[in-house]
N, C-alpha and C positions, 0 to 999 in steps of 0.2 A: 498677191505679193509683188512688188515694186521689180521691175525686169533689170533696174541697176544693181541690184545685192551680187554679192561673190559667187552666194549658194546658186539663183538663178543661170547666173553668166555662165556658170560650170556646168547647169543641167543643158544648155543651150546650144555649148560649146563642141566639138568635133574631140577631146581631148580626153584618155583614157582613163576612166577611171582607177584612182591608185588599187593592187591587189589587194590589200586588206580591207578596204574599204567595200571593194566587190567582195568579195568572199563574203562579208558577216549580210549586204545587201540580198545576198542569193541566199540567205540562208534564213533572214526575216520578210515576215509577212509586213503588207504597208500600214503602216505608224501613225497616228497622229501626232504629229510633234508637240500642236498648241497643250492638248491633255497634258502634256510630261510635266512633272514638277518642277524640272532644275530650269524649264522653258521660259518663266514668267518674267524674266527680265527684272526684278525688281532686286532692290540693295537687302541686306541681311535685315537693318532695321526697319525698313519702309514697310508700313500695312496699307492695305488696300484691296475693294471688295474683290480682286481677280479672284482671289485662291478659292472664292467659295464660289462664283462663277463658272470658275473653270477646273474643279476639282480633280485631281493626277491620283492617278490609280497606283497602287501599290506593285513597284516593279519587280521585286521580288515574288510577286502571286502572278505576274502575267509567264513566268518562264513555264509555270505547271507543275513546279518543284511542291515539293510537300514542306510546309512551312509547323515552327512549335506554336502549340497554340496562348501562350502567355512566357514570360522569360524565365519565369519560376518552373517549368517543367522542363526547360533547357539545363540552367543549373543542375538540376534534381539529379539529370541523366548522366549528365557531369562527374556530380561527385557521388553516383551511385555506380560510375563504372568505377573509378579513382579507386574509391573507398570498399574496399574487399575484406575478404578472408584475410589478406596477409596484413590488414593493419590489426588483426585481432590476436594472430598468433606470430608473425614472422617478427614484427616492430618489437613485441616484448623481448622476445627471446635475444634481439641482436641487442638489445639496449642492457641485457642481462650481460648477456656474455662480454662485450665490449665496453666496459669501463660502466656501468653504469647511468648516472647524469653526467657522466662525462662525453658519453655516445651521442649526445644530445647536440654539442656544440659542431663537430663534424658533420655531422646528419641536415643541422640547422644551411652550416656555411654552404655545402654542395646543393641543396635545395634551393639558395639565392643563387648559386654560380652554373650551374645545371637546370635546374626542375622548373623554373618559372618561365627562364626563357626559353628553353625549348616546348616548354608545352602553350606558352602565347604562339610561339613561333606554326608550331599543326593550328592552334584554333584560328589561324590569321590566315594560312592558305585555305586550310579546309571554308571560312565563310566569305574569300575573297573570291577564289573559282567556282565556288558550288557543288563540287564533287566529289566523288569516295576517294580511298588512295591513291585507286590505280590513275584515274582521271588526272588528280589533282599533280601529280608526278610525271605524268604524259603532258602536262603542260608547260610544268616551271621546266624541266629537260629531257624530252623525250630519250636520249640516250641511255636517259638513269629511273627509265621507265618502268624495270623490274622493282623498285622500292614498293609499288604499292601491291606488285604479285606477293612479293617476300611477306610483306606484311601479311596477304591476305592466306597467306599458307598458315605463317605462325599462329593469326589465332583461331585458323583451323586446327592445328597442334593444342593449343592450350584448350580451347571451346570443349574438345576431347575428352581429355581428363580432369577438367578443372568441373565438367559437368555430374562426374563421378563423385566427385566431394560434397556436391548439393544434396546427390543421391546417399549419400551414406549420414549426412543429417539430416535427408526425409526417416530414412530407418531407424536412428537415434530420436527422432521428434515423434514418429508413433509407438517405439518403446519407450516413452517416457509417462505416457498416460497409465501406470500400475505403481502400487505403493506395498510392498519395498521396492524402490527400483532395481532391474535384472541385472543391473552390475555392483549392487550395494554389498554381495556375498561370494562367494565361492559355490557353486554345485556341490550336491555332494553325489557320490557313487557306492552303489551296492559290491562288496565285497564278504562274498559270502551272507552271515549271518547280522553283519556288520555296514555302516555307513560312513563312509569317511571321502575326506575333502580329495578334489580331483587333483592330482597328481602338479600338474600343470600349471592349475588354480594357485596350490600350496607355495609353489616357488618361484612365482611373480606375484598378482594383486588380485583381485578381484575385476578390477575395470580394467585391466590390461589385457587379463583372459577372456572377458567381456567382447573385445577390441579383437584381439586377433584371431580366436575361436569360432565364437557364436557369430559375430559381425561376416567378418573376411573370410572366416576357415580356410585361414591362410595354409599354402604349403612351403617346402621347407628350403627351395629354391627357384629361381624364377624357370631351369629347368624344365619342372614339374608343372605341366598348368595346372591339373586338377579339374580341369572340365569347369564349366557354369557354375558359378555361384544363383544361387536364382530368387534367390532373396535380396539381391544385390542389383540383379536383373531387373528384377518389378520397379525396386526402388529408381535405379537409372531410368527408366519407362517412364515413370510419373514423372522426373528431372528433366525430361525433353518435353514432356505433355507442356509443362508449366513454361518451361524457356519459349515454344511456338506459339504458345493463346497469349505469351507476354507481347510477342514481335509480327505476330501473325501481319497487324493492319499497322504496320512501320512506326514512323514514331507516335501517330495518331493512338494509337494503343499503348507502348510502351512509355507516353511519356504520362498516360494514367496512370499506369501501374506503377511508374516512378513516385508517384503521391506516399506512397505506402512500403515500398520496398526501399526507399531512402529513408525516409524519414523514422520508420518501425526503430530498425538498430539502436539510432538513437536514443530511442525510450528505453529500450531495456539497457541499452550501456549505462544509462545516469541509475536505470532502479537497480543496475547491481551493484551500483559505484556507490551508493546509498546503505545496501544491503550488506556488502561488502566492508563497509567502514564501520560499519556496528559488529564484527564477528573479533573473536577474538586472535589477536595475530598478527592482524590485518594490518596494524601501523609497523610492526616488524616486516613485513614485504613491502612495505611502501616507502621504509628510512635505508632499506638494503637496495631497491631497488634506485634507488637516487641518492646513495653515496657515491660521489666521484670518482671512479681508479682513473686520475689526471692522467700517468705513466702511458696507462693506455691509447691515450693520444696521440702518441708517437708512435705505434707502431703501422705501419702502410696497412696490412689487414682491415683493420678499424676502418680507413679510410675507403679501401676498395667496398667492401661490406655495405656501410653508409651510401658511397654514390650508387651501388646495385641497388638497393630501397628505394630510394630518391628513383632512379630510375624506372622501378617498376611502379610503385604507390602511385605516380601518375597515370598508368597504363601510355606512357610513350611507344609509338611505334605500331601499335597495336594497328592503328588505322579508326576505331571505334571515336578518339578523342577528332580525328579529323571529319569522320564521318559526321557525327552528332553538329557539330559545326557548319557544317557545309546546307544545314536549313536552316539558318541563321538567316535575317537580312544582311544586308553587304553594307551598312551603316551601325550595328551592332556593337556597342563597348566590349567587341574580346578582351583586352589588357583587362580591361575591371574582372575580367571573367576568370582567365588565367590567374590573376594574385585573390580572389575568392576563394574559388575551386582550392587552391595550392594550400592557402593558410586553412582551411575546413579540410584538407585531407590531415595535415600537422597536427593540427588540435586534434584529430578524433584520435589521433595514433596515441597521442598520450592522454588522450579518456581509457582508450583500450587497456595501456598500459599500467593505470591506474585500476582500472577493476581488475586487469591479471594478476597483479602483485598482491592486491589485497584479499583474494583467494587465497592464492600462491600461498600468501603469510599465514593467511588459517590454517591449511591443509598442513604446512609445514610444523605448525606449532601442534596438530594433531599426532604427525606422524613422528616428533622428537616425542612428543609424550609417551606413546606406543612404546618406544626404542626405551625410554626410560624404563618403563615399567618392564617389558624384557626384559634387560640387563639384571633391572635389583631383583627378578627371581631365580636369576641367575648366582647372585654374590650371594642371597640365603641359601640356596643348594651347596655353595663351597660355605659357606659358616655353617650347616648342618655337619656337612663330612671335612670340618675340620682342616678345608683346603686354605682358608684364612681364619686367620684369628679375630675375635670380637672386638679385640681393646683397636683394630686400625678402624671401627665406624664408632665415628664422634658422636656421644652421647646423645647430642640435640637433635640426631637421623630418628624420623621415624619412619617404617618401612610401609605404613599403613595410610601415611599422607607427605608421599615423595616428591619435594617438587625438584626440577632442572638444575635448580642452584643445589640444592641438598646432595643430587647424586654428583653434579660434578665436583664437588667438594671430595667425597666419600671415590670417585674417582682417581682424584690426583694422589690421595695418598696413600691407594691400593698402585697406584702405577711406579709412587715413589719405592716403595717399603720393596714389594717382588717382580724389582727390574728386573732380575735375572729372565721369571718365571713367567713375568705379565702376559707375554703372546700368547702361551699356551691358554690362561683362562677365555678367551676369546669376548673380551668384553669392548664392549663400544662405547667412543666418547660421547656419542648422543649430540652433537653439537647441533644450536638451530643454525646457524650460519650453514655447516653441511649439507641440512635439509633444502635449505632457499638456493644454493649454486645447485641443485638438482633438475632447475628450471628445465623444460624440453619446448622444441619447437617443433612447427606443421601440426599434424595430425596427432601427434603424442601429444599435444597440448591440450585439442580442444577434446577428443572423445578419451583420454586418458588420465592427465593428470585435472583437467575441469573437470569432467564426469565425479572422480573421484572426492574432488571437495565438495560437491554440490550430496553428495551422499549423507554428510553431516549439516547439512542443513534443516532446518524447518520445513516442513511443506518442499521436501526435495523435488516429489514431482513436479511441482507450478513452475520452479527455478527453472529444473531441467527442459519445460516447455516451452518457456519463455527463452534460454538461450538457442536452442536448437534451429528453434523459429528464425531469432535473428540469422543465425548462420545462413540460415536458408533465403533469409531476404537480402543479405551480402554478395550471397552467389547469384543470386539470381539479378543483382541489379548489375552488377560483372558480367554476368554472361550478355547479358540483354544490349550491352556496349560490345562485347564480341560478335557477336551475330551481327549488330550494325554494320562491323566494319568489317564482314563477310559479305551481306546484302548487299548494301549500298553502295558499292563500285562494280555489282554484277547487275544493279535496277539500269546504274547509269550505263551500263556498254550494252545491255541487248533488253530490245520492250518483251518484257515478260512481267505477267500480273506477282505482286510481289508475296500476295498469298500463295499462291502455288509455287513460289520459290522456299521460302521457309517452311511450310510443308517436306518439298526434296528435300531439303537441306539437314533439317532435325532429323527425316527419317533416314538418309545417309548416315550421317552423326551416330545415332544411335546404334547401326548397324558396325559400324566400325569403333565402336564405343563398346562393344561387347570383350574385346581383348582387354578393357580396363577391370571388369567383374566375375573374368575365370578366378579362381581357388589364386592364382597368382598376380591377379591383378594388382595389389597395391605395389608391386614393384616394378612393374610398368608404369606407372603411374610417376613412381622416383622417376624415372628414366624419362621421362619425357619432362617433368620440372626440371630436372637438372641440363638435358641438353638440347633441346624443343626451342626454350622462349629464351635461353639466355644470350650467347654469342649472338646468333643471328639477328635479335631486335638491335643489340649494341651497333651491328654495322647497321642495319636499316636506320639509326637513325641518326650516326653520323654523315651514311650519304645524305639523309635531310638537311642538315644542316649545312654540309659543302654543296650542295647543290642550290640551295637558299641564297648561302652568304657569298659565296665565293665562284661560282657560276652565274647565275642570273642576277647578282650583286647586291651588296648588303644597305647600299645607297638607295638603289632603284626599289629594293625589299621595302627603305622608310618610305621611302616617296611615296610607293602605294599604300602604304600603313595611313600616309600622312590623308592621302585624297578619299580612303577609305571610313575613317575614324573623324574627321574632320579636326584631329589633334595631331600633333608631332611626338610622337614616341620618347620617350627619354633614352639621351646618348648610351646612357647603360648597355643596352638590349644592342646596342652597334657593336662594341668591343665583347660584350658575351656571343653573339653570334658569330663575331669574323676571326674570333681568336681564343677568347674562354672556352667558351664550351666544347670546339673540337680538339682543342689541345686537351682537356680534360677527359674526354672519351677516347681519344686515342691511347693515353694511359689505363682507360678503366680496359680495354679488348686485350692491348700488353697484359695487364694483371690476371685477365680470366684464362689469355691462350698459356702464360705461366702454370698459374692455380690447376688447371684441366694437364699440363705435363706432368704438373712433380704432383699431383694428390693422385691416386692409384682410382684407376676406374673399376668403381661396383657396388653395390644397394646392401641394406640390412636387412638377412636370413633372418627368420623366427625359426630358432630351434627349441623343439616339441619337450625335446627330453630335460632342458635347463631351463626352460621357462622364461628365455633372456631371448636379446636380439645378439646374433655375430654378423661380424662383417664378413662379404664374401667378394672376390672379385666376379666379372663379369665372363663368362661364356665366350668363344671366338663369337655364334651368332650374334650376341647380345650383343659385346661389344660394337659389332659391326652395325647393327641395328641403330644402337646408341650414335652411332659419327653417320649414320647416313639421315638421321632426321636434322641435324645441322648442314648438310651437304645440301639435300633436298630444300628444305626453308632456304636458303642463299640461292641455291642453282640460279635463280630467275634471273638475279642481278648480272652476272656476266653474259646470260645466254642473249636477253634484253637488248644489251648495249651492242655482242655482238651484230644481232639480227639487223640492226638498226644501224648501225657503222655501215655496213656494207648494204642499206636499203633492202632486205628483203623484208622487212614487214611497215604496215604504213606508219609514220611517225604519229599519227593522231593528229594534228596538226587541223584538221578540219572537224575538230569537235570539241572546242570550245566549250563552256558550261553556255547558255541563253541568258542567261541573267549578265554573266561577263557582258557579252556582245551588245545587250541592250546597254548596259552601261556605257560602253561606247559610243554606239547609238545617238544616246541621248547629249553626249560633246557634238555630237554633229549636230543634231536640233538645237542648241544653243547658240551654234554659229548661223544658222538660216533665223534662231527670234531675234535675236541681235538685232543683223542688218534692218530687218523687217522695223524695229523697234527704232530704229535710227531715220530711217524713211518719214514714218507716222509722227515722232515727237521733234524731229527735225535738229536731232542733235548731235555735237560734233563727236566722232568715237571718243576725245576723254570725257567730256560729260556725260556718256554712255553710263548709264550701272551695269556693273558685270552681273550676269548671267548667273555667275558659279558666285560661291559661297567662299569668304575670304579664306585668302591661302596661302601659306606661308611653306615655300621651299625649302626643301629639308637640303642643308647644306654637307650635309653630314662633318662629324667633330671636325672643328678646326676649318674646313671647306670654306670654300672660297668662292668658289663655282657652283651659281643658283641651279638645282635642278630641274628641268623643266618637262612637262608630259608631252611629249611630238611624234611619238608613233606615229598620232593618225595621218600625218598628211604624208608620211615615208613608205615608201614601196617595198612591203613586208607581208609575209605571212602572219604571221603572232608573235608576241612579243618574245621570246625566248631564240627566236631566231637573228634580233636585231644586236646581239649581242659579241660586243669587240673584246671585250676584256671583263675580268669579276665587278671592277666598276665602270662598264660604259654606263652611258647615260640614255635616257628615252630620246 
């Protein structure tokens, strides 16, 4: 090398090396610079035989990070955490209850104004540092260090319970193989000489009794645990077997398993959506499910509801959508990634939505007909004894082929004629509109009011095998994204083989998993959906975003977007980050710390004796129980910041991802090929071809002032230390 270059002069010189520069020196081993890719001196369009000459090794595999092995099992993982249980039963039920097609337009708008940029915004740190949460939060602001503990609590909270639900459609998927299926009827019990329907049975449904009896043998308070369910037990057992052989060997395994636990759903959502449109009913839940209530668009409800969806459908916060990211290369199309992933979460929700209602529809038009034919043997017992007269049923009634028009006809003018008396005959108007606002959400959806329709089907067993299965490969491509963003920031803070970490960690799980499967467990289960994942992701993941946009700066945020992506981001994502979206979630925490005052805290009793659910409030323990898993999820965030205000713990600051630092690195190697490059071809620096790949400064909107990347030659630790204001500049 030529002893007049810069790089030389410096190595020669008596003159201190800058701190950052040393730091990331002491911490790499020695480099070939010539090898590096971005080293070859040549212009974007120039060929020439170097590149194969001198072939650059892929810098992303030099860190020792575990890399996916094609982009197709990145996606997969993606929209196999994304894409859960709750686009299958939570999407229908709020689209039901809130306006309809009219829930759609609200849902739509907060998922451009929320849900895309915040979730480019995790896939853009998580593959620009290379880290799990906690990492990747220990570096944009060490101060706001506890987001990625917070995070990693919550989806130990969710990982929890949400693995119980797997577990309770492994038991629904192996009682599915007998024909009649075990929830098609009622039991019956010996009474005396006599056999007659169970009590229980008689005054709820068949697959309701099914659900809370023979499944849960639920009790009658959460009170009451009732000791081990152990049929419940096995089944959670096999629900962690399958979560640990999914993640055992990190994504190397899991993004296998993604082949088939993504994709699987799929196929059976279209073969019921197919199955589904041939039943009869079925365009009756489907013309009810997407008539508009516009009215309802005004109300804030609708609105808060909608961005909680939006909010979870992605798994925001979780740490899982950051994790999966962070073995990404660090040249990766995130944005293509984030508006993929987002618009394939949309769609499925209203596939979902589509095969629910078109059950829905059948079951409904089933169970108005039931109601029908009750009633009319009802009005012949009063035309027998003479409680109504003959001449009020219009001739053209036959009682032997009744249809819905016939009896509501025969209805209105039994309600006209004995106003006085009507109550007492105790007759119903059979409406199918009644039946279809019957909808239920969570779990009353899929093992109660599904189960139930799927009874009258053809070949119910196949159906019922076919759905359960999905369920189970829903959860399981959910959990496999939870576990990630449990692992993945405990591989990156301590070397421990990652099999023997998921090992502890499921058999942990599990063991503390056992309070979801006593006799009371499904109200624990309430209790941790409702106050576990909610508040506390919301603040985790507005400090993401003030710590993004408005701390480490929403300028310097594109800049690296820009040097990362080799593209400039669209102005959009500058105003949704610096203004939209926290102004947006600051209202959604107002609505929820509201919501959680004036709605009365407490879960739905199964009482034995009325065959119904009541509401109960909540216990002093319970309640306290309930506000201390929100207390605990946050704790990190204050204690964090305090620890680290006052230096008693190390800021991290010296752990870096390897792949960042190489990147670094290799601006340095471009300033030593340079020179070198200028020596040999004898030319003056503007005839130089740059080194780096054309680059266009993000000015940000309106800006005036080119941004420029200068860290490296400035006397700094890392970059989050060089920071004067939410927009200084590098």
């Amino acid at each position: 090398m030529p002893k007049n270059t810069k790089v030389t002069q410096h190595e020669h010189s008596n003159e201190a090396v800058t701190e950052s520069v040393a730091d990331l020196l002491s911490l790499e081993h020695p480099m070939d610079y010539k090898s590096s890719q971005m080293s070859m001196g040549l212009s974007p369009g120039s060929t020439a035989p170097v590149k194969a000459l001198l072939p650059s090794p892929d810098p992303d595999a030099e860190d020792g990070r575990p890399a996916w092995n094609n982009k197709l099992e990145y996606i997969l993982a993606q929209v196999g955490f994304s894409v859960g249980l709750g686009n299958v039963w939570r999407f229908p039920y709020l689209c039901q209850k809130n306006g309809g097609g009219a829930y759609l337009v609200p849902y739509f708008i907060l998922l451009i104004l929320i849900g895309i940029p915040l979730f480019f915004l995790e896939l853009a740190v998580g593959q620009r540092i290379r880290r799990g949460s906690i990492g990747v939060w220990n570096y944009v602001y060490p101060q706001l260090g506890g987001i990625g503990v917070s995070s990693l609590m919550v989806c130990g909270f969710v990982g929890l319970y949400y693995n119980v639900i797997i577990g309770w459609s492994i038991f629904y998927f192996f009682q599915s193989f007998q024909y009649p299926l075990p929830w098609a009827e009622c039991p019956l019990q010996r009474n005396g000489s006599q056999a007659i329907v169970v009590p229980e049975c008689e005054k709820s449904s068949a697959t309701t009794y099914f659900w809370y009896r023979q499944t849960l043998n639920i009790t009658s308070s959460i009170d009451d645990t009732g000791g081990l369910n152990w049929k419940m037990t096995l089944s959670l057992l096999v629900a962690w077997i399958l979560v640990c052989m999914a993640v055992i060997k990190g994504i190397q395994s899991s993004g296998k398993v993604m082949y088939f636990s993504s994709l699987f759903p799929y196929v059976v959502l279209f073969c019921f959506l197919v199955r589904g449109l041939m039943l009869r009913g079925a365009v009756d839940g489907i013309a009810h499910m997407f008539t508009p209530k516009l009215e309802k668009m005004l109300e804030p409800q609708v609105w808060r509801e909608a961005a909680t969806q939006v909010f979870f459908a992605l798994g925001l916060g979780f740490g899982g959508v950051i994790a999966f990211s962070s073995y990404n290369k660090r040249d990766n199309n995130c944005h293509f990634d984030a508006a993929l992933v987002s618009v394939i979460n949309f769609v499925t929700s209203i596939l979902a939505t589509l095969v629910v209602f078109a059950v829905l529809g059948f079951k409904a038009n089933i169970m108005n007909e039931k109601c029908v034919v009750e009633n009319a043997e009802k009005i012949l017992g009063f035309l027998k004894s003479d409680v109504l007269s003959k001449e009020l049923i219009p001739s053209h009634i036959n009682f032997s082929h009744l249809s819905s028009q016939d009896y509501a006809e025969m209805y209105g003018v039994i309600k006209t004629v004995k106003e006085d008396s009507f109550a007492q005959l105790g007759l119903d108007a059979c409406l199918l509109e009644d039946e279809l606002n019957k909808a239920v959400q969570g779990t009353g959806l899929a093992f109660i009011a599904f189960t139930e329709a799927m009874t009258h089907f053809p070949a119910s067993p196949f159906w019922s095998v076919m759905f359960f299965f999905m369920l189970i490969n829903l959860g399981l491509g959910s959990m496999i994204g939870t576990m990630t963003g449990i692992t993945t920031p405990i591989l990156d803070a301590f070397k421990i083989r990652k099999e023997l970490l998921c090992v502890v960690c499921c058999v942990i799980a599990f063991f503390l998993g056992l309070l979801f499967v006593q006799r009371s467990g499904n109200y624990f289960v309430a209790m941790f959906d409702d106050y576990s994942a909610g508040l506390p992701l919301i603040v985790v993941v507005i400090l993401e975003n003030i710590s993004v946009a408005w701390i480490y700066g929403t300028k310097r945020f594109m800049q690296d977007l820009e040097d990362m992506l080799g593209f400039r981001p669209y102005a959009f994502y500058y105003y949704m980050w610096r203004y939209v979206s926290p102004t947006i979630l600051v209202a959604l925490i107002a609505a929820t710390i509201i919501e959680m005052a004036i709605s009365p805290a407490g879960y739905n009793a199964w009482v034995e004796s009325e065959g119904a659910e009541r509401f109960q409030s909540y216990s002093p323990w319970a309640l306290a129980m309930a506000y201390s898993l929100i207390v605990v999820a946050m704790l990190p965030l204050p204690l964090v910041y305090i620890a680290r205000h006052f230096n008693l713990i190390s800021d991290g600051s010296n752990k870096l991802s390897v792949s960042y630092r190489k990147g670094m690195m290799k601006d340095i190697s471009n300033l030593e090929e340079q020179d070198e490059q200028r020596f040999i071809l004898g030319k003056n620096p503007s005839e130089t071809p740059s080194p780096m790949p054309a680059h266009r400064a993000y000015l940000g909107p309106g800006g005036t002032q080119e941004m420029t990347n200068t860290n490296y030659g400035t006397s700094t630790k890392t970059g989050y230390q060089n920071i004067g204001s939410p927009e200084s500049e590098l």
